[in-house]
Residue frames as qw, qx, qy, qz and C-alpha x, y, z in Angstrom:
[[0.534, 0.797, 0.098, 0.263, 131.09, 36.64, 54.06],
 [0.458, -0.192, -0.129, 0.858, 135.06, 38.10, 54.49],
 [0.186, 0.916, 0.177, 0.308, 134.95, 41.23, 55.08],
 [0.601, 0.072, -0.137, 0.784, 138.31, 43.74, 55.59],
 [0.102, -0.986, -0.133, 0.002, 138.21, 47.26, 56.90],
 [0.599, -0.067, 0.039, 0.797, 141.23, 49.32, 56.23],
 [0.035, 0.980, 0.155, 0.117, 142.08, 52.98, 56.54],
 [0.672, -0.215, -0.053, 0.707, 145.10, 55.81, 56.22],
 [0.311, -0.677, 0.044, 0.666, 146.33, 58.76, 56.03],
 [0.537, 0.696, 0.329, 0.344, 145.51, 60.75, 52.46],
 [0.291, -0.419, -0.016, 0.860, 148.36, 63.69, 52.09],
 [0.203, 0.236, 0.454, 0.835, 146.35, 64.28, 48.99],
 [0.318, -0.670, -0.555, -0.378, 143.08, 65.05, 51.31],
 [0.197, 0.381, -0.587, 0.687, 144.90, 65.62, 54.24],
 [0.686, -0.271, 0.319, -0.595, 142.74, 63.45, 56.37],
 [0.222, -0.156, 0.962, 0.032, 142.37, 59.77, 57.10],
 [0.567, 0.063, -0.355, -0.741, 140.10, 57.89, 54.73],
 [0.413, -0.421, 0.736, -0.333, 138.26, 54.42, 54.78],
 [0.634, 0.159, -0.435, -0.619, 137.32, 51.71, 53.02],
 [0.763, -0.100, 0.588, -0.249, 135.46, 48.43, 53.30],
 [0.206, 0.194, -0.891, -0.355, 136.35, 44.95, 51.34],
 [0.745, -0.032, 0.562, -0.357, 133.43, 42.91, 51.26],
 [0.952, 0.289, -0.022, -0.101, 133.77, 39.10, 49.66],
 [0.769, -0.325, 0.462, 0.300, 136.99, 36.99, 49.07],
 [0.415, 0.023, 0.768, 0.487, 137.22, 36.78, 45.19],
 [0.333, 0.766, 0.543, -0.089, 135.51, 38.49, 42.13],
 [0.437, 0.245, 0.032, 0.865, 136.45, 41.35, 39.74],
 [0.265, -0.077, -0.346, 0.897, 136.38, 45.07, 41.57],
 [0.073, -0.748, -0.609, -0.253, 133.46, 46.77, 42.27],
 [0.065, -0.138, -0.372, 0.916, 134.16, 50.24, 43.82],
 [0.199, -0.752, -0.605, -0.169, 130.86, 52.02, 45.47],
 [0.106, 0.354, 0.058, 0.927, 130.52, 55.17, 45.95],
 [0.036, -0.325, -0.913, 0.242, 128.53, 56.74, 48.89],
 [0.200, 0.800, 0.440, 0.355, 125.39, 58.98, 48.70],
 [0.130, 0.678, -0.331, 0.643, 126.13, 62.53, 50.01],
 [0.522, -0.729, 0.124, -0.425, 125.01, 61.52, 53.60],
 [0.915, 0.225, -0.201, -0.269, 127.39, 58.82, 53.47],
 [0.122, -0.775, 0.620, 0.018, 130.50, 56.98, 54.06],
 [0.457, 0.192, -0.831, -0.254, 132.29, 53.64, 53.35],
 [0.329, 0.100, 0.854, -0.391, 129.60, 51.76, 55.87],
 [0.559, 0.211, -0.078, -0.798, 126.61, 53.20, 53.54],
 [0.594, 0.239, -0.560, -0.526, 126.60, 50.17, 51.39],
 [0.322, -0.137, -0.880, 0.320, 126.43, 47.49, 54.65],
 [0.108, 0.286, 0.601, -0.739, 124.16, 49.70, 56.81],
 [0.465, 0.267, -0.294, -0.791, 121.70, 49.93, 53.66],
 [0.744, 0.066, 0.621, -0.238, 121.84, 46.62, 52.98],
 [0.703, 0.587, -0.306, -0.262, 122.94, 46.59, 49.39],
 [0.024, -0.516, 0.855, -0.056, 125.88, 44.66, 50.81],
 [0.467, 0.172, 0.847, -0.186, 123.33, 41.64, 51.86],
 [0.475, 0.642, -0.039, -0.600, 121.56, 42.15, 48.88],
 [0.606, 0.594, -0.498, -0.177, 124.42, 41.23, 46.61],
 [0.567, -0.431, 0.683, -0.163, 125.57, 38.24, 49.25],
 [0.906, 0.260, 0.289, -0.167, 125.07, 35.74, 46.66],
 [0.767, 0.616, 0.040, 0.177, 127.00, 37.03, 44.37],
 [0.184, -0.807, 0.480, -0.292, 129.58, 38.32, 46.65],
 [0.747, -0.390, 0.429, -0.325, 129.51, 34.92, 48.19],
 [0.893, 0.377, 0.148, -0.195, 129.96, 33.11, 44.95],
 [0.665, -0.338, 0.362, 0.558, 132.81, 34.90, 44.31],
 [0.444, 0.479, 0.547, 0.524, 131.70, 36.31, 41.20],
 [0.030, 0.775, -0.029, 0.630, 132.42, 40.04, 42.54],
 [0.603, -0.245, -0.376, 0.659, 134.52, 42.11, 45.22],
 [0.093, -0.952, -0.183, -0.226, 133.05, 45.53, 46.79],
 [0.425, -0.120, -0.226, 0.868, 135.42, 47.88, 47.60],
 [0.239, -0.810, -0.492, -0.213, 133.19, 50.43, 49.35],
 [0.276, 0.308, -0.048, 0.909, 134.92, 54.26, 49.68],
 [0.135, -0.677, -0.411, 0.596, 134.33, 56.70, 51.67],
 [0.467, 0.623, 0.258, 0.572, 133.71, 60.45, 49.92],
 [0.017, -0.348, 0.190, -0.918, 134.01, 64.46, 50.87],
 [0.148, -0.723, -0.661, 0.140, 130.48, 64.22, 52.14],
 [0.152, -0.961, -0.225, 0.043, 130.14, 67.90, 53.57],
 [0.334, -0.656, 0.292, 0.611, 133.88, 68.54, 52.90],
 [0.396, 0.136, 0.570, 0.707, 133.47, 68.93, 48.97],
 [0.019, -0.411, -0.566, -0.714, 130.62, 70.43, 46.58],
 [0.467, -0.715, -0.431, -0.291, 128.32, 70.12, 49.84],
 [0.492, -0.406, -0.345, 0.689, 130.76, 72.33, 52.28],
 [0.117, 0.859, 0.284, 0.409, 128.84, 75.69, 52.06],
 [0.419, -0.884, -0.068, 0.194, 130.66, 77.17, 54.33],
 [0.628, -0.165, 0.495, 0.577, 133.63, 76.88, 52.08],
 [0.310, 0.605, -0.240, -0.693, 134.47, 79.28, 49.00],
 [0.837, 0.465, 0.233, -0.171, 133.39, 77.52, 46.02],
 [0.498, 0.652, -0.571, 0.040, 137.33, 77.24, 44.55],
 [0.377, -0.407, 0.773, -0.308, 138.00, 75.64, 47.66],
 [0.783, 0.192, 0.346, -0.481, 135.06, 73.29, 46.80],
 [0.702, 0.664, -0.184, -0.179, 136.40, 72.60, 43.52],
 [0.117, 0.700, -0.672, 0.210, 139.66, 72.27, 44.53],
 [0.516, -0.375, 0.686, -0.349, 138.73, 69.87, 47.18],
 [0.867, 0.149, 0.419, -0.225, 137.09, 67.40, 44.37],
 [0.570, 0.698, -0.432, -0.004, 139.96, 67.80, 41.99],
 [0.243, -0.497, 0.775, -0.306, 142.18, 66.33, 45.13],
 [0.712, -0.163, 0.614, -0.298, 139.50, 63.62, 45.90],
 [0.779, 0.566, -0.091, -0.254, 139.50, 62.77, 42.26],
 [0.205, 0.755, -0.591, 0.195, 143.24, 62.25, 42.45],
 [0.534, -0.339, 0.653, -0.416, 142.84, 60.40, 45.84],
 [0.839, 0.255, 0.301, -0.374, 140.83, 57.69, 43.96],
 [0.568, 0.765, -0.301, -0.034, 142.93, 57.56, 40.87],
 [0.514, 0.565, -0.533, 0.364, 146.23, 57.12, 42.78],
 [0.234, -0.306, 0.768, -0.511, 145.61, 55.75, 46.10],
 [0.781, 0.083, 0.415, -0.460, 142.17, 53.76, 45.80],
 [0.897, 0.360, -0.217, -0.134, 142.52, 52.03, 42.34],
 [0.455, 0.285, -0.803, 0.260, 146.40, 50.44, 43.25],
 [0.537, -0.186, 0.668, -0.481, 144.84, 49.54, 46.69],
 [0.803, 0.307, 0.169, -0.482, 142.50, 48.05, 44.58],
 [0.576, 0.536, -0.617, 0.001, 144.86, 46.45, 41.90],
 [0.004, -0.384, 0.759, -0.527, 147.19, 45.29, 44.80],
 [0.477, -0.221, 0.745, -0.412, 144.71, 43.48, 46.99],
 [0.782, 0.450, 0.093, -0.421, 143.42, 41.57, 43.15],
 [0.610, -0.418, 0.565, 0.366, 146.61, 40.98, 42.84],
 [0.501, 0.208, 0.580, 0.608, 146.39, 42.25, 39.33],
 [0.049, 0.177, -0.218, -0.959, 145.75, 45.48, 37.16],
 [0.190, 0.490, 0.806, 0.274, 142.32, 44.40, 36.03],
 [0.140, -0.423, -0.534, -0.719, 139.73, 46.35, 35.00],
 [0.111, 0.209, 0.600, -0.764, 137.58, 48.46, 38.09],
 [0.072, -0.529, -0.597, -0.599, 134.04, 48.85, 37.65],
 [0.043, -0.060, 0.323, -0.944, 131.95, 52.07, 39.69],
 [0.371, -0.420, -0.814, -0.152, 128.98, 52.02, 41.17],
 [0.077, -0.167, -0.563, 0.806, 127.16, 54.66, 43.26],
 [0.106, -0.722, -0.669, -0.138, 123.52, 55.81, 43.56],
 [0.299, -0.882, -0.214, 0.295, 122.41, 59.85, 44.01],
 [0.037, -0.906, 0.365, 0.209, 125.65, 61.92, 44.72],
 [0.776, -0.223, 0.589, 0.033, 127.14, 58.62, 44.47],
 [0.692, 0.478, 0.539, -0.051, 126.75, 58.49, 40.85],
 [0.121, 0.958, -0.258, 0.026, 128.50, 61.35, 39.91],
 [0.360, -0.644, 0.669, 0.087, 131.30, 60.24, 41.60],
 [0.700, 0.073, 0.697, 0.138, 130.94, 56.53, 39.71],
 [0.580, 0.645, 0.493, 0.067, 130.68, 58.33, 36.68],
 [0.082, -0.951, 0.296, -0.019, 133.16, 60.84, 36.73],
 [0.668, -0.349, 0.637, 0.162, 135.76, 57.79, 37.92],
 [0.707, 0.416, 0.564, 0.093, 135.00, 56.48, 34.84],
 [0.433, 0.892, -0.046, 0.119, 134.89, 59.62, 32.18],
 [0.038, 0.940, -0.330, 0.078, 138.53, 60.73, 33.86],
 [0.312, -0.501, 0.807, 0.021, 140.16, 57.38, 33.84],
 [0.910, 0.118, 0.115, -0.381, 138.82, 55.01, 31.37],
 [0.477, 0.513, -0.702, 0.129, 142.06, 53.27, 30.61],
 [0.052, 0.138, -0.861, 0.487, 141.53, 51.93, 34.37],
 [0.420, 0.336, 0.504, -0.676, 137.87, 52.04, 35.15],
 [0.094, 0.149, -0.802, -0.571, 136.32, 50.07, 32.39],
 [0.309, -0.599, -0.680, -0.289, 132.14, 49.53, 33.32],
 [0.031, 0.077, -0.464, 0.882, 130.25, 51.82, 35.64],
 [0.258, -0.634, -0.697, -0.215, 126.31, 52.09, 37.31],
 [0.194, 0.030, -0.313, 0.929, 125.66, 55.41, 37.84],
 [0.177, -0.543, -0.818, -0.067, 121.95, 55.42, 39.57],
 [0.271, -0.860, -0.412, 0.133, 119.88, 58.28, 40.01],
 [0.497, -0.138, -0.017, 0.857, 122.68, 60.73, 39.42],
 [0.139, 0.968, 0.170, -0.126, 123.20, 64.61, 38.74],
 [0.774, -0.260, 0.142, 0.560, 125.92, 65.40, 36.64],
 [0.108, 0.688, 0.027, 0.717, 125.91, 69.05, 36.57],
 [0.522, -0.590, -0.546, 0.286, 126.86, 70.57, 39.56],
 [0.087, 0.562, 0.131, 0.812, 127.06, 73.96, 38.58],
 [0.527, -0.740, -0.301, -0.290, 124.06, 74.37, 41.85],
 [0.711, -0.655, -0.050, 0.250, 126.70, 73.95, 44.50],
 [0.583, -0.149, 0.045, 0.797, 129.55, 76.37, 43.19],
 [0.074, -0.828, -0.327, 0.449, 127.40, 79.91, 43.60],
 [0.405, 0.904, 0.108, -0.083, 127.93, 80.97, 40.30],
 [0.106, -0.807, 0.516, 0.268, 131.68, 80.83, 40.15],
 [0.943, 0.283, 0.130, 0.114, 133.81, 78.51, 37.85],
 [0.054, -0.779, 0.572, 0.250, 137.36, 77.44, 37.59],
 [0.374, 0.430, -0.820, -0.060, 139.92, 74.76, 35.63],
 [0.003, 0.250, -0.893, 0.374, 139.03, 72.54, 38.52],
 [0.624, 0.255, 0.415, -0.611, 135.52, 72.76, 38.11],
 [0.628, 0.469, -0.404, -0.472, 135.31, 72.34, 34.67],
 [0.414, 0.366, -0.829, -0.085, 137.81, 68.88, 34.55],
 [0.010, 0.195, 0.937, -0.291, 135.02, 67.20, 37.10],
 [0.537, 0.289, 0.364, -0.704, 131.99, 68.42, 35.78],
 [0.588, -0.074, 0.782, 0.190, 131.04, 65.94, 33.31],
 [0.467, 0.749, 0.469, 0.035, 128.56, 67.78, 31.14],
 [0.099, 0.923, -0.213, -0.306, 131.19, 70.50, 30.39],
 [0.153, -0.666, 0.667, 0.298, 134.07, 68.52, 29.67],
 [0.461, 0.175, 0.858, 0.141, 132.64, 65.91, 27.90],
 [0.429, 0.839, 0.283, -0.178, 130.86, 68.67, 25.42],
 [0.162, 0.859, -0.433, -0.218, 134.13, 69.57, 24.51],
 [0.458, -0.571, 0.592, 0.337, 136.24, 66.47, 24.35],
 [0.612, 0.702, -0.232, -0.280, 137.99, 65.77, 21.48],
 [0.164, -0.585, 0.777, 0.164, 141.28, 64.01, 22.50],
 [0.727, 0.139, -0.616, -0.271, 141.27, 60.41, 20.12],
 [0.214, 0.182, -0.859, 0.428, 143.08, 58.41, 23.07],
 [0.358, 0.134, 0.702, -0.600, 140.17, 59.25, 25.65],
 [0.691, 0.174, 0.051, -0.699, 137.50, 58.50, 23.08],
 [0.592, 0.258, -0.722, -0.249, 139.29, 55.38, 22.08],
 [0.025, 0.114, -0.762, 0.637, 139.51, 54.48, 25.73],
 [0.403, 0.187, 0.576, -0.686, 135.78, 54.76, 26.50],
 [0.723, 0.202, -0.223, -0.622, 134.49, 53.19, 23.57],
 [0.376, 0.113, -0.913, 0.113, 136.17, 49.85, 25.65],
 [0.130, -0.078, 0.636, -0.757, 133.93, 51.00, 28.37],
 [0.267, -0.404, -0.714, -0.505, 130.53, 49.94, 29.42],
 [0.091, -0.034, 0.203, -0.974, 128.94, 52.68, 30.53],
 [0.189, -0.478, -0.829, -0.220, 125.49, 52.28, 32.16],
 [0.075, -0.106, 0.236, -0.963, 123.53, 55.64, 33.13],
 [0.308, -0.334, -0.890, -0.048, 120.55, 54.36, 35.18],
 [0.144, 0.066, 0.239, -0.958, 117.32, 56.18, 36.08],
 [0.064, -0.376, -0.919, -0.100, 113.19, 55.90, 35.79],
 [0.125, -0.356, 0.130, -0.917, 110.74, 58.00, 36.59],
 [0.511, -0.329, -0.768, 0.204, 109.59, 55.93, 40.06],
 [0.476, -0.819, -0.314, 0.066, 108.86, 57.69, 43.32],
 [0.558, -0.713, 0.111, 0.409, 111.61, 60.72, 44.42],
 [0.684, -0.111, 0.483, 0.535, 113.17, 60.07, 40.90],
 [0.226, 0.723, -0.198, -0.622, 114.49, 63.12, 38.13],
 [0.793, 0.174, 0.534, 0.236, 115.10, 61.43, 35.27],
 [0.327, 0.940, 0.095, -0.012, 116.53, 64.97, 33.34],
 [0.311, -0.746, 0.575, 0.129, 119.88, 64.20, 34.40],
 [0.578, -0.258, 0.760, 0.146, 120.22, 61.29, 33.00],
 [0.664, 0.612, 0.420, 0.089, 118.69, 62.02, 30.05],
 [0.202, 0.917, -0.318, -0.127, 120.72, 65.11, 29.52],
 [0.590, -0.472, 0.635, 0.159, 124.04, 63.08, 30.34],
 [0.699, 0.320, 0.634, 0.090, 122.89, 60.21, 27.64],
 [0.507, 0.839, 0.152, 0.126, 122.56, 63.36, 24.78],
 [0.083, -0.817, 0.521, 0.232, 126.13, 64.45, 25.32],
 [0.417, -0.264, 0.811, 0.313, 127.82, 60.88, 25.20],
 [0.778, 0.481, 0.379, 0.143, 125.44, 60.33, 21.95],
 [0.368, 0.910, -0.128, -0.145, 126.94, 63.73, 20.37],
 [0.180, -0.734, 0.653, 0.049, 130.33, 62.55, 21.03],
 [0.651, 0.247, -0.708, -0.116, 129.78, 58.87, 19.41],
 [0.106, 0.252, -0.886, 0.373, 130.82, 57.12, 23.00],
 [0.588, -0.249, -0.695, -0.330, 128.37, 54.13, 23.33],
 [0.179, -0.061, 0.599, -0.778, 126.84, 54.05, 26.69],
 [0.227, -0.395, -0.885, -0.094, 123.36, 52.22, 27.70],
 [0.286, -0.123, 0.227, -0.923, 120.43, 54.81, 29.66],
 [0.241, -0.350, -0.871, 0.246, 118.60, 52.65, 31.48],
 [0.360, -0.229, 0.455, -0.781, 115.36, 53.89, 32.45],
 [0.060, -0.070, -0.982, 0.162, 113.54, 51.13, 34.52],
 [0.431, -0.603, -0.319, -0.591, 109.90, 53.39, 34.37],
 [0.572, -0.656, -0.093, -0.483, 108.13, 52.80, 37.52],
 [0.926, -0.206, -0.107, 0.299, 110.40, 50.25, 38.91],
 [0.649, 0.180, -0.235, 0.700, 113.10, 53.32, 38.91],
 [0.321, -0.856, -0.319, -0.249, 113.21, 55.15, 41.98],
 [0.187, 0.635, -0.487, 0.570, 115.30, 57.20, 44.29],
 [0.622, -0.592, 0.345, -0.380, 115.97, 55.18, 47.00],
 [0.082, -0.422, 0.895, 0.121, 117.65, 52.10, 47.94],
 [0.737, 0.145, 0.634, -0.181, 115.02, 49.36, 47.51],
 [0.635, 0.752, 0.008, -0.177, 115.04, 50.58, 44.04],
 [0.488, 0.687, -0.519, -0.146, 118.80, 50.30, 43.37],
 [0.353, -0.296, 0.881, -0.109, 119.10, 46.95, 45.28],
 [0.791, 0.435, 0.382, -0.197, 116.78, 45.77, 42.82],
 [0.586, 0.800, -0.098, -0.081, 118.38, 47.19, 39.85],
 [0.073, -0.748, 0.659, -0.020, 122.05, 46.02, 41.21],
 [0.695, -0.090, 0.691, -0.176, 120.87, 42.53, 41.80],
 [0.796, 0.504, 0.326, -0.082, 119.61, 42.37, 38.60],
 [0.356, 0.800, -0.483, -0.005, 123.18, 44.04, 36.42],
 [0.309, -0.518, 0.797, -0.003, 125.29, 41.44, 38.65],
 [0.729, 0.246, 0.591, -0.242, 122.88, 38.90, 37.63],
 [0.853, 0.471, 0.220, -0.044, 122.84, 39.31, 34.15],
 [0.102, 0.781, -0.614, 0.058, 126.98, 39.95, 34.23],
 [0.514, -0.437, 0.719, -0.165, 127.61, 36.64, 36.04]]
């Protein structure tokens, strides 16, 4: 299977990031990792062999991202604006460094789809709400997308425009709802071993209120928090995409 490893210098994080290519040919798959994570997560898990078929086939390309890990939401040692601040940046980072990486090595503007499991999810789902003009299908597995818990009662501008349940209760703009009603939006959960399944229900009742079509997978027993569970449930979305 090709695989590429690149990495540089983010002035918008002010750190070097990294990311893995894995496969030759295929539209984009960015992955998100969980919080304990980084861009190896999805090889040292195995989701990467997992999807080898369909990697192999050609019939998808992983572009596999590093995140904040303990420098964002989960840096407690950090004031919570800082926090906020730090995921407004990483947002940015993604947006305007990862997706033209992306574009650029597709040699074309297509359509990205997201993909992340956990904390992961958020992030794949977030990508998505704040850029659907570029980001145009997403599997967010097992997520939480309130994160109110990890900013100790405080709240700014920066929170708000990356928490999804806030800003999505409020939007109105036509453009972004016209935008995401191209999208296919898949919020995936169960109520397996390890697995909440209140996030994802809550999540699901916003985008109904708001009209914006979206799919809420829950897989029952077969949806759990862990990876066997979303290397099943990935195998099977490529599958019935291909």
């Amino acid at each position: 299977m090709h695989q590429e490893y690149h990495r540089w210098y983010s002035d918008r994080l002010r750190r070097e990031m990294g990311l893995v290519v894995y496969g030759h040919y295929g539209p984009p798959l960015l992955c998100f990792p969980t919080s304990g994570g980084n861009e190896w997560e999805q090889g040292d898990q195995s989701m990467i062999g997992s999807l080898a078929e369909f990697l192999e086939a050609g019939r998808v390309k992983i572009f596999s991202v590093n995140a904040l890990g303990g420098g964002g939401f989960y840096d407690r040692g950090a004031h919570p604006f800082h926090r906020s601040w730090m995921q407004r940046r990483y947002d940015e980072y993604v947006r305007e460094e990862v997706i033209p990486f992306i574009h650029h090595h597709c040699r074309s503007p297509i359509g990205v789809s997201t993909m992340g499991a956990s904390l992961g999810a958020y992030y794949a789902a977030n990508t998505l709400f704040k850029h659907p003009d570029v980001v145009k299908r997403c599997f967010a597995i097992s997520g939480v997308y309130d994160m109110q818990r990890f900013m100790d009662g405080m709240y700014d501008d920066n929170f708000y425009f990356n928490n999804p349940v806030d800003y999505l209760s409020n939007l109105s703009d036509p453009w972004v709802l016209e935008q995401l009603a191209t999208c296919d939006i898949h919020i995936v959960t169960g109520h397996g071993p390890w697995e909440n399944s209140g996030p994802s229900y809550d999540l699901s009742r916003i985008l109904a209120s708001k009209g914006i079509r979206h799919s809420l997978d829950d897989w029952g027993p077969e949806g759990g928090h862990d990876w066997p569970y979303w290397k099943r449930q990935m195998r099977e979305y490529l599958r019935r995409l291909s």
